[in-house]
TORMI-656576 format. One record per atom (N, C-alpha, C, CB): x, y negated, z negated. Coordinates in steps of 0.2 Angstrom, whole numbers, plus 2048, in hexadecimal, padded with zeros to 3 digits. Glycine has a CB too. Example, Ala and Ser with C-alpha at 12.3 -4.5 7.8 and 13.67 -1.06 7.14 Angstrom:
<rs>
84281C7D983E8167D98428107D98398167D384080B7DD8448057DC8408007D98468037E3
</rs>
This chain:
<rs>
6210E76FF61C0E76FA6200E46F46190EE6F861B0DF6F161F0DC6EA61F0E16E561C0D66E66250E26E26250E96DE6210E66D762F0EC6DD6230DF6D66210DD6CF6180DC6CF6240D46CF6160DB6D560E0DB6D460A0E26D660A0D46D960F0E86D960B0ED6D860E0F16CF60D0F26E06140F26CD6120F16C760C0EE6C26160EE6C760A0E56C26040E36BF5FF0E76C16030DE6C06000E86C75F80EE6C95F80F46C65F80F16D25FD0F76C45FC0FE6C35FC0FE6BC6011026C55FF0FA6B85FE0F76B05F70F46B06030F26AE5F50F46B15EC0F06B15E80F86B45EA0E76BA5E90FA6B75E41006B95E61046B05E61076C15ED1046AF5EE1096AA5E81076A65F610A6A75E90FF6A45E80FE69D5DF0FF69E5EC0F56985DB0FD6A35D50FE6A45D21066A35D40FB6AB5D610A6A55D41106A55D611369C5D91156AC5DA1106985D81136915D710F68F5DD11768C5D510A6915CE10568F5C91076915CF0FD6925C71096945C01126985C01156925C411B6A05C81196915C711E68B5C611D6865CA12268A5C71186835C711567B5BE11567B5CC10B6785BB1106805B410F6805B31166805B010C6865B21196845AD1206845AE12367E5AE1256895B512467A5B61286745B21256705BC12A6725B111F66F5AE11A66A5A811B66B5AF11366A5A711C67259F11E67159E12366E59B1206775A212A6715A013266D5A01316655A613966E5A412D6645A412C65E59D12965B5A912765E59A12765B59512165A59112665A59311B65F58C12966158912D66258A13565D58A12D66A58D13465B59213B65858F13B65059C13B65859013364D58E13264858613164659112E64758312F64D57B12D64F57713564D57B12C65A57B13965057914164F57914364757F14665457E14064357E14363E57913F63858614463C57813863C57413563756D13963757212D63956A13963D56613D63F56314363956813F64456A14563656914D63356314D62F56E14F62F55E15062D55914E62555C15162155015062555B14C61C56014C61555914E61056514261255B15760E55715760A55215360555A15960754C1556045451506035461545FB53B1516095461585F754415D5F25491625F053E1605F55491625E95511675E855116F5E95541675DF54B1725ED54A1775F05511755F45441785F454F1715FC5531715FE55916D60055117260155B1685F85611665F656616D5F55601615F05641725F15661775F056917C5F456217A5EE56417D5FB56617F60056B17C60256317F60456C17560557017460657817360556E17260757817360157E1755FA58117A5FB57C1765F357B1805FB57D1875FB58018760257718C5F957E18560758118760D58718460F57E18661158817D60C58E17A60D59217E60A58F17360C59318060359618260059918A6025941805F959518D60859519460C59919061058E19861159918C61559E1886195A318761759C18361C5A51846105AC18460D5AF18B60C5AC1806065AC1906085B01966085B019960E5AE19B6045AF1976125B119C6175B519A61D5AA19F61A5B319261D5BA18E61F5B818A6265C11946225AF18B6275AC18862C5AA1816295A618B62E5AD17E6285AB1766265AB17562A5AF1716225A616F62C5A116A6305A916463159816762B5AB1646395B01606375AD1586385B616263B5B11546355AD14D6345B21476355AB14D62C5B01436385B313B63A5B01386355B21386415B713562F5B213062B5B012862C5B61306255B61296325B51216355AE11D6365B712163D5AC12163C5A411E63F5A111E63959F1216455A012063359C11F62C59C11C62859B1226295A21156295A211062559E10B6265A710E62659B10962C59610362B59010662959410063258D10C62858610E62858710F62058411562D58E11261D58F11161658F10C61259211261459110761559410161358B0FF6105980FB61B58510061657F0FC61257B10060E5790F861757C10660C57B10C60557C11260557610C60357811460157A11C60057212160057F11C5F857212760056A12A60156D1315FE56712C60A5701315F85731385F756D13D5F55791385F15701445F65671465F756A14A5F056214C60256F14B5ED57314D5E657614D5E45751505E557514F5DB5791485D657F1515D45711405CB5851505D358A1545D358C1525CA58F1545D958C1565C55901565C159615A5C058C1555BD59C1585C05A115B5C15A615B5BC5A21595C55AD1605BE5B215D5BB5B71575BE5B61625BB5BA1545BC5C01515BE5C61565C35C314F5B55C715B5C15CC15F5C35CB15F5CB5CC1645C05D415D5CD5D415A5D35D315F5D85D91555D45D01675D55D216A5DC5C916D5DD5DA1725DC5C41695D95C01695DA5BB1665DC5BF16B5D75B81635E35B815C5E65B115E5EA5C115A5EB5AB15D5E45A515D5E85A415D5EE5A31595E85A51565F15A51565F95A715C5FC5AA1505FB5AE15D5FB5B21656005AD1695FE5BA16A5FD5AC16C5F85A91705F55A41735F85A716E5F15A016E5FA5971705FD59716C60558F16C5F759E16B60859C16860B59816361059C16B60B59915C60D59315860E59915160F58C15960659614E61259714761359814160F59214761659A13D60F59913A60959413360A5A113760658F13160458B13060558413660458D12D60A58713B6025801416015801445FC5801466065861435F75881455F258813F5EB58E1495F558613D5E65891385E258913D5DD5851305DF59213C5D95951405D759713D5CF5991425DC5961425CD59813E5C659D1425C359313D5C15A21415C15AB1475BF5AD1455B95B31455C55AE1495B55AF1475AE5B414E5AA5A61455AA5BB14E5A95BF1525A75BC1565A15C414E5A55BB15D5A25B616159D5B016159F5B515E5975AC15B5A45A715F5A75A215E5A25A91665A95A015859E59A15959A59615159C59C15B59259114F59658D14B59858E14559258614E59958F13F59559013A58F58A13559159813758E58812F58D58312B58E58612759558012558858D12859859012559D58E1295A459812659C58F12E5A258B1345A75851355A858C13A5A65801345A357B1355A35771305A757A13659E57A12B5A65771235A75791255B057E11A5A35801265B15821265B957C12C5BC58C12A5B957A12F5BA5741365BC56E1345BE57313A5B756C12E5B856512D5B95661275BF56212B5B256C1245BE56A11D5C556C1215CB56F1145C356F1285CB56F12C5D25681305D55751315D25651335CE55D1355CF55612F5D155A1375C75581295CA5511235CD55311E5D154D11D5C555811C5D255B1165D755B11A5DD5631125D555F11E5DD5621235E655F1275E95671295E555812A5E455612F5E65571375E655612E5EB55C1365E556113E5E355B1445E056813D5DA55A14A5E355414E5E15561535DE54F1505E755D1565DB55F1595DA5661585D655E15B5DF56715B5CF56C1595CC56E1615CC56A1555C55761615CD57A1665CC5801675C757B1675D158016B5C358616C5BD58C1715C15811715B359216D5C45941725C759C1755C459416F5CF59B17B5C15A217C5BD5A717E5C05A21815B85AC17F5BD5B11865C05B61885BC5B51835C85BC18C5BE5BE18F5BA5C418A5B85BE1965BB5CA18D5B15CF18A5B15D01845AF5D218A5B65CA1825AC5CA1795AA5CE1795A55C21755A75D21755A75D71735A25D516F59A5DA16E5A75D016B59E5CE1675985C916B5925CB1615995C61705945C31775915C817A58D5C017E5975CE17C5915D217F58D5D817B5865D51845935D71755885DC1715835D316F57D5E11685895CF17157F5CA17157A5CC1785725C21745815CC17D5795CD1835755D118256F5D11885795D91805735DF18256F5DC17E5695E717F5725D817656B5D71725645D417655E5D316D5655D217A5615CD17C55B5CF1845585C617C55F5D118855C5D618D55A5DD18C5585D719155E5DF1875595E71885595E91805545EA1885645E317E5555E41775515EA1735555E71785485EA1725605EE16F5605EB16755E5F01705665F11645635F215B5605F11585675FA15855D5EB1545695EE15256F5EF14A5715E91555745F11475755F51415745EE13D5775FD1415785F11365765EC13257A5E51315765EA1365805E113057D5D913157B5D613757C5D512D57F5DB13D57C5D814257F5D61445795DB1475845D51455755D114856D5CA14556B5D71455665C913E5705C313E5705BF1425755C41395715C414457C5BE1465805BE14D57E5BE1445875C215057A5C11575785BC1585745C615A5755BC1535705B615056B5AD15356C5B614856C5AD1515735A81525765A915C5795A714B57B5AC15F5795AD16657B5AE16C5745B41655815AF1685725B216B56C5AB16F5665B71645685A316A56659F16E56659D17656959C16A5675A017756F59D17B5735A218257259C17857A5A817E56E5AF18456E5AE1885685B818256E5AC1855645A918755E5A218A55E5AA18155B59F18B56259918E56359A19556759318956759E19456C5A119A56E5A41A056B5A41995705A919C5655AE19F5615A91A555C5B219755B5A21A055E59E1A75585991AB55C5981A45515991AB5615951AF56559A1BA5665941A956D5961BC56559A1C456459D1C756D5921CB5615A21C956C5A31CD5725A41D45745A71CC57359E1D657759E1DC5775A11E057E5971DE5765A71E757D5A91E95805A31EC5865AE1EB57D5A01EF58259B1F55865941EF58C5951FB57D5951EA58958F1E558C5941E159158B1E058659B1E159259F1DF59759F1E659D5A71DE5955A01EB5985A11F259D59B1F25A35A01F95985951F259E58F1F45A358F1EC5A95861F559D5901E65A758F1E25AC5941E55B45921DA5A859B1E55B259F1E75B459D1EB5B95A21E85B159B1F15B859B1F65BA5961F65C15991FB5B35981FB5C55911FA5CD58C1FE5CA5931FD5D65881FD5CF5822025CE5822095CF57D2015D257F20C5CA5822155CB58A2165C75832175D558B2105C65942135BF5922155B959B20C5BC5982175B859A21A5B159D2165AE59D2205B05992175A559F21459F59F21A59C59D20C59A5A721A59A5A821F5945AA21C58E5AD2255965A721F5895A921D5805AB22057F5A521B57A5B122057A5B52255775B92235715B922957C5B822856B5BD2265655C222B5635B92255605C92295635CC22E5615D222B55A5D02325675D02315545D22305505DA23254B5CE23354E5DE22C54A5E523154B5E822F5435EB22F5545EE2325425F023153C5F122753B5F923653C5F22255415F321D5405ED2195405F82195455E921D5415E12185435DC21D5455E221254A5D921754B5D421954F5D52155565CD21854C5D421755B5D22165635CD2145625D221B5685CA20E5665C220E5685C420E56F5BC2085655C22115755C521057E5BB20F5805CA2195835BD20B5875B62085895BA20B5905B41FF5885B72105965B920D59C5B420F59F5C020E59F5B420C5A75B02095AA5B020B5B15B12055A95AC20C5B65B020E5BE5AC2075C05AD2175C35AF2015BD5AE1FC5C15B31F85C55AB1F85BE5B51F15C85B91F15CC5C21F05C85B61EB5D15C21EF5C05C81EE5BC5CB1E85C05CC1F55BC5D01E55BB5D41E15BA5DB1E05BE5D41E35B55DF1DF5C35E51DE5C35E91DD5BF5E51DC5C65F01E25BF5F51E25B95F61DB5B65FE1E65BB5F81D55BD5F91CF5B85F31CD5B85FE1C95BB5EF1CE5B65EA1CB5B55E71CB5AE5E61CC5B95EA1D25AA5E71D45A55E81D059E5E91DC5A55F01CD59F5EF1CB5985EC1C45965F51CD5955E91C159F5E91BA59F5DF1B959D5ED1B75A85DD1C359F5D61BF59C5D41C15985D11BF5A05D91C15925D81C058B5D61B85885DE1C25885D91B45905DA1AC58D5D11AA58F5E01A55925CF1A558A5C81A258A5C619F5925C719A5855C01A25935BD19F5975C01A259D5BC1985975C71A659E5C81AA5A55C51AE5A75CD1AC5A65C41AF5AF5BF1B55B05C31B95B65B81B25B35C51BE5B75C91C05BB5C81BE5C25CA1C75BB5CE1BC5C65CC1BC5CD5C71BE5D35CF1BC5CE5C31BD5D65BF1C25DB5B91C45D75C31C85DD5B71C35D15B11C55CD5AB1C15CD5B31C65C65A91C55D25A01BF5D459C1C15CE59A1C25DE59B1C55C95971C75C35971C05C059A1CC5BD5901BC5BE5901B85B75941BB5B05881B75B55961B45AD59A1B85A859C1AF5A65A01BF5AB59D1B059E5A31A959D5AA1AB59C5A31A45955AB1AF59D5B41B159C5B51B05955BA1AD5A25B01B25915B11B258A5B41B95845AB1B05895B11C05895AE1C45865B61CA5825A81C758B5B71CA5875BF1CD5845C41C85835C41D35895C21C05805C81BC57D5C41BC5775C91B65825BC1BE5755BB1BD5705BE1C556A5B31BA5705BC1C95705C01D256C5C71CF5695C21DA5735CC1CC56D5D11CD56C5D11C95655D71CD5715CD1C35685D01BF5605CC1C155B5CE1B655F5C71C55595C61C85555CB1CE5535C11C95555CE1D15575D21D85565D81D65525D41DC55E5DB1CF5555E11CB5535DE1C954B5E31C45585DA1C75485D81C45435D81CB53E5D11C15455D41D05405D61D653A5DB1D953B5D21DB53A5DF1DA53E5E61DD5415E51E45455EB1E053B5E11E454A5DE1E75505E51E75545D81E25535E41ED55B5E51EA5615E31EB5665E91EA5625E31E856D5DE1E95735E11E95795D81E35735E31EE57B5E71EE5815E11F05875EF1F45805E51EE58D5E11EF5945E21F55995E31E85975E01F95995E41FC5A25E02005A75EA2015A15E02055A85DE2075AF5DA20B5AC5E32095B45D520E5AE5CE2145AC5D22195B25C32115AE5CF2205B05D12245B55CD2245BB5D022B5B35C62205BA5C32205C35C72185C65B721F5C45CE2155C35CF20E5C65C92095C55CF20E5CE5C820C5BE5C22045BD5C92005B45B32085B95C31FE5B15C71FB5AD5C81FF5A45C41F45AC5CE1FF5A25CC20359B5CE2005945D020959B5CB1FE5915CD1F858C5C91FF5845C81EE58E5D31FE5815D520157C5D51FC5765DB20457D5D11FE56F5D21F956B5D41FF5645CA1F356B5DA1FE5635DD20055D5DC1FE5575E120055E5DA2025515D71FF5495DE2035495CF2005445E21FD5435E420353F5E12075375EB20253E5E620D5375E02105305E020C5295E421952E5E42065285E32035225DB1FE5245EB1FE5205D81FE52B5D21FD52C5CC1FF52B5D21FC52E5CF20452B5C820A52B5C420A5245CB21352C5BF20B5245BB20B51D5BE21251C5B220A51E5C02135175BD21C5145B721C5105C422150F5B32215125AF22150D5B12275085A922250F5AB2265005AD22A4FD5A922F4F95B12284FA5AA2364F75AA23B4F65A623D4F15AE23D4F5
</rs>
């Protein structure tokens, strides 16, 4: 036997046989993407909403829909059907698409550091609502915005920032200042806090240096490192599903700091939270006689 033409023989079966496999995978392929065109893309922000809500169930929980972006190049290439217009942050660890789970092409997204609306954004919104079809606009926040909090310092702390960024604080800096005057009440955190069927205890105690005011709570409390970080604007402790701006003991302390207050954090006796706000006695009103 010629060793050299059973060789060619066997190299020709090989290459025909993952020349077999490449076809067929390119088919599953195809047919794979056929299936997902198929899907119905929310008609109405009922169930734009839903869908959102459920992708964004599939992200936390780690079932993402896995996806081949390949085959969805030609079908993207001739447009887009996004069935939701996303307004966002910039910050890179917040990424629509992951977020809620969704394809691209189903989402038009608009990202803007700080997270607010300019005639640039607004413009981008409306030509994703009347041109695209988008049935559903979403304002999607989160926590730790950087550009929120270099808002703050501008405006409490009178920083300096470099660049063009003093313009885009510009535009946030209304809203830090509207916060700065809104009141914070300990007892209206307490009760949010608190489960159904807890207790809050008030208590004043009066001593040669002052007064105590204590608030505690049999709600789920604070972690030690956690306590003195949610004094800072807009933090909310970790794991806390309650609405809330993470405003309300950063606005106590800056008032407490302003009259020579103080406001420490710590543990209640049922393991919920206990927040102490010391006056001293050159605060106290005396009345007189």
């Amino acid at each position: 036997m010629n060793t050299d033409d059973y060789s060619r023989r066997r190299f020709v079966r090989r290459g025909l046989t993952l020349a077999g496999v490449a076809f067929a995978w390119s088919t599953f392929q195809s047919n794979s993407f056929a299936r997902q065109a198929k899907v119905k893309s929310p008609t109405n922000p009922d169930e734009a909403l839903a869908e959102l809500s459920a992708g964004n169930k599939r992200y936390v929980t780690g079932k993402n829909i896995h996806r081949d972006f390949g085959p969805e190049r030609p079908a993207l290439a001739e447009g887009q059907q996004p069935f939701a217009i996303i307004l966002g942050c910039a910050d890179s660890r917040v990424a629509p698409e992951l977020a809620f789970d969704q394809s691209r092409g189903r989402l038009f997204v608009v990202r803007l550091a700080g997270n607010f609306v300019d005639d640039n954004g607004l413009a981008s919104m409306e030509f994703g609502a009347s041109v695209l079809g988008a049935c559903l606009i979403m304002v999607l926040g989160h926590n730790e915005c950087g550009a929120v909090k270099a808002a703050v310092n501008v405006v409490t702390k009178n920083a300096q920032l470099p660049g063009h960024l003093p313009g885009l604080v510009a535009n946030l800096r209304p809203a830090v200042e509207k916060a700065q005057q809104e009141t914070g009440s300990l007892v209206d955190n307490a009760i949010r806090y608190a489960p159904e069927g807890g207790r809050i205890d008030l208590a004043v105690e009066a001593g040669a240096d002052g007064a105590v005011f204590r608030v505690d709570d049999t709600g789920p409390g604070i972690p030690p490192d956690q306590r003195e970080r949610v004094f800072d604007p807009f933090y909310r402790a970790l794991g806390t599903d309650e609405f809330g701006s993470g405003l309300g003991l950063s606005i106590v302390k800056t008032i407490a700091d302003r009259i020579g207050a103080g406001v420490s954090l710590g543990q209640s006796g049922s393991g919920g939270l206990q927040v102490a706000v010391s006056i001293p006695r050159s605060l106290i009103c005396q009345g007189s006689g």
